[in-house]
Backbone as numpy.savetxt, mean C-alpha at the origin, in Angstrom:
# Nx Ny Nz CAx CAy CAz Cx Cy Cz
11.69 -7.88 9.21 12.00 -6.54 8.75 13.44 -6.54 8.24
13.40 -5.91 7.14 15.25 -5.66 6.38 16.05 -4.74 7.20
17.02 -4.69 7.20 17.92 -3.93 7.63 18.49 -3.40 6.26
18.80 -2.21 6.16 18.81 -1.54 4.70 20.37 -2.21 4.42
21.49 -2.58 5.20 22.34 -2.97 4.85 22.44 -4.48 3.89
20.83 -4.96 4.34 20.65 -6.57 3.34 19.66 -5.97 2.80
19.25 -5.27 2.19 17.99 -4.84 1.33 18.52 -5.02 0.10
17.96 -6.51 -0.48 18.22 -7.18 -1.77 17.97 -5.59 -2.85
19.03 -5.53 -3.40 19.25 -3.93 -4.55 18.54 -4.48 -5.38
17.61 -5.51 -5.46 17.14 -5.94 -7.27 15.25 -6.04 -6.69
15.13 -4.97 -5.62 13.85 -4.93 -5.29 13.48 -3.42 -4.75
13.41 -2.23 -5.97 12.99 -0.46 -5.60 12.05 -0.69 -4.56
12.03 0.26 -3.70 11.30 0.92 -2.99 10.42 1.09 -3.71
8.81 0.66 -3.30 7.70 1.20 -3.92 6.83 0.30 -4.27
7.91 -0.82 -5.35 7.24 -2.02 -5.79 6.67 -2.51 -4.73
5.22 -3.27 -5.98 4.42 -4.30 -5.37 5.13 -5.54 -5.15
5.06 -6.55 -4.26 5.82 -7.31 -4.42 4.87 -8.83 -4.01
3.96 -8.40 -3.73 2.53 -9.48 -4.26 1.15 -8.69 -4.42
0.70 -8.85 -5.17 -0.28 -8.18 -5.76 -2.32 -8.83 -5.25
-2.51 -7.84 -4.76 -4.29 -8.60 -3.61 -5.04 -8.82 -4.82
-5.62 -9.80 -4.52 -6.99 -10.01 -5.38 -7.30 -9.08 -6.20
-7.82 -9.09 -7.39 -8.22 -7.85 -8.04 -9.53 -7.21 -7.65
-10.23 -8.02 -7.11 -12.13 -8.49 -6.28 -11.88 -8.45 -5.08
-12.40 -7.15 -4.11 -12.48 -8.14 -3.25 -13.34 -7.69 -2.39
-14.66 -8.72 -1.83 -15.95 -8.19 -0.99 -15.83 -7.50 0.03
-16.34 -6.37 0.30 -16.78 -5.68 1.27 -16.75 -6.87 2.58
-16.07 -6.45 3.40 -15.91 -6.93 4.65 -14.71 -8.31 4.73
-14.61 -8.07 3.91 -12.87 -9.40 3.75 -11.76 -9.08 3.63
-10.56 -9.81 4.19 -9.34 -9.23 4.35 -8.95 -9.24 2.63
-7.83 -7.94 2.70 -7.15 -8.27 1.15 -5.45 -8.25 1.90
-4.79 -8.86 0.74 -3.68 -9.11 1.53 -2.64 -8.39 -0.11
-1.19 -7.37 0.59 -0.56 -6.97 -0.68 0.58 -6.72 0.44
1.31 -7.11 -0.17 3.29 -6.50 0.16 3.66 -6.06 -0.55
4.65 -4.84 -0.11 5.08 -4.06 -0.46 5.86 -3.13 -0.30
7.18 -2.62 -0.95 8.74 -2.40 -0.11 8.42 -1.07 -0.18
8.86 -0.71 1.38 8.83 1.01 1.54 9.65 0.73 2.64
10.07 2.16 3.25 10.89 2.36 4.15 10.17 2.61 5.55
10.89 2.96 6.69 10.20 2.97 7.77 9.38 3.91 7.90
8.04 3.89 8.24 6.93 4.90 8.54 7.63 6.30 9.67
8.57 5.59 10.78 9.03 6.49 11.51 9.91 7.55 10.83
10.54 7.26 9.45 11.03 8.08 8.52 10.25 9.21 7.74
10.06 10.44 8.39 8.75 10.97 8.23 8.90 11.93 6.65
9.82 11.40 6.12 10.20 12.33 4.47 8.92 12.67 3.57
7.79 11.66 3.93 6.34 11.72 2.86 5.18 12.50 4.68
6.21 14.04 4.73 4.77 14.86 5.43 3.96 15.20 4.56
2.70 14.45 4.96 1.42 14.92 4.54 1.38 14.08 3.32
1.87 13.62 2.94 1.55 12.16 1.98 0.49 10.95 2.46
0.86 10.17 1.91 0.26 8.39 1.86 1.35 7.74 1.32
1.38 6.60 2.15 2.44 5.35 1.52 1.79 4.53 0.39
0.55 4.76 0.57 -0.29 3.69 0.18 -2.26 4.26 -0.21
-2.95 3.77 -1.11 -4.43 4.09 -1.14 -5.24 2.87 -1.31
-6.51 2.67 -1.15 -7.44 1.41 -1.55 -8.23 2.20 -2.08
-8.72 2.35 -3.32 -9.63 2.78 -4.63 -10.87 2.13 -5.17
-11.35 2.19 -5.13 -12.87 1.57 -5.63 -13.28 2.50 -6.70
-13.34 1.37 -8.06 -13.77 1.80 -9.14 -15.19 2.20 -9.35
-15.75 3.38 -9.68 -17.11 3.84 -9.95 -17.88 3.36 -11.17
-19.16 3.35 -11.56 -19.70 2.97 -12.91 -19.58 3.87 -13.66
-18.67 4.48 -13.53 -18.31 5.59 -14.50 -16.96 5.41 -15.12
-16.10 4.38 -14.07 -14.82 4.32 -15.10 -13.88 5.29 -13.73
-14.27 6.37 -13.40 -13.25 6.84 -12.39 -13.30 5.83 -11.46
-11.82 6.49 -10.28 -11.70 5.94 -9.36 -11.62 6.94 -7.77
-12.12 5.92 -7.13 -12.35 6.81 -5.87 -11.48 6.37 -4.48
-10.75 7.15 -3.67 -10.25 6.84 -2.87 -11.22 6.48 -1.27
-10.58 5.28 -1.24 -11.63 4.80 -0.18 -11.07 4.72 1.09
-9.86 4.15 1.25 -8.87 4.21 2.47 -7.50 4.75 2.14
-6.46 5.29 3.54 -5.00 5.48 2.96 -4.82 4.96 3.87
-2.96 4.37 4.19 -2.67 4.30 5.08 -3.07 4.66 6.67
-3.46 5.83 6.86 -3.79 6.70 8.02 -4.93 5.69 8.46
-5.44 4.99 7.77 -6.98 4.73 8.13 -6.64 3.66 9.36
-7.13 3.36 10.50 -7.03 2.06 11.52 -7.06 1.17 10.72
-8.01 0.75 9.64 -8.51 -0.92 9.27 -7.62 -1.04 8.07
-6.63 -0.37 8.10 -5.53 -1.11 6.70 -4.58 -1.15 7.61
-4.34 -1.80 8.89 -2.65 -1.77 9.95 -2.80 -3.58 9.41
């Protein structure tokens, strides 16, 4: 974990900073990092840090998990 005093300045808050599979099967881990600040920092009430989306045959997209969910810790 960074300590904001070494938090390399040439990496925003937000960015992806490895990007999961673009595919990935039902029931398999996906793996993504990604710089945000501490969860105990409660500034995003009633937000999401984060979503997992599954594209429809229609072209939309649908939210499938957020943060909040147990199986994305």
């Amino acid at each position: 974990m960074w300590n904001m005093e070494d938090w390399p300045r040439t990496i925003p808050f937000g960015n992806v900073t490895m990007q999961p599979d673009p595919i990935i099967e039902g029931g398999k881990i996906m793996w993504v990092m990604f710089s945000a600040g501490s969860p105990r920092h409660r500034s995003m009430r009633g937000g999401t840090y984060f979503t997992i989306e599954r594209e429809n045959s229609d072209g939309t997209w649908e939210i499938v998990r957020t943060d909040a969910d147990a199986d994305t810790m």
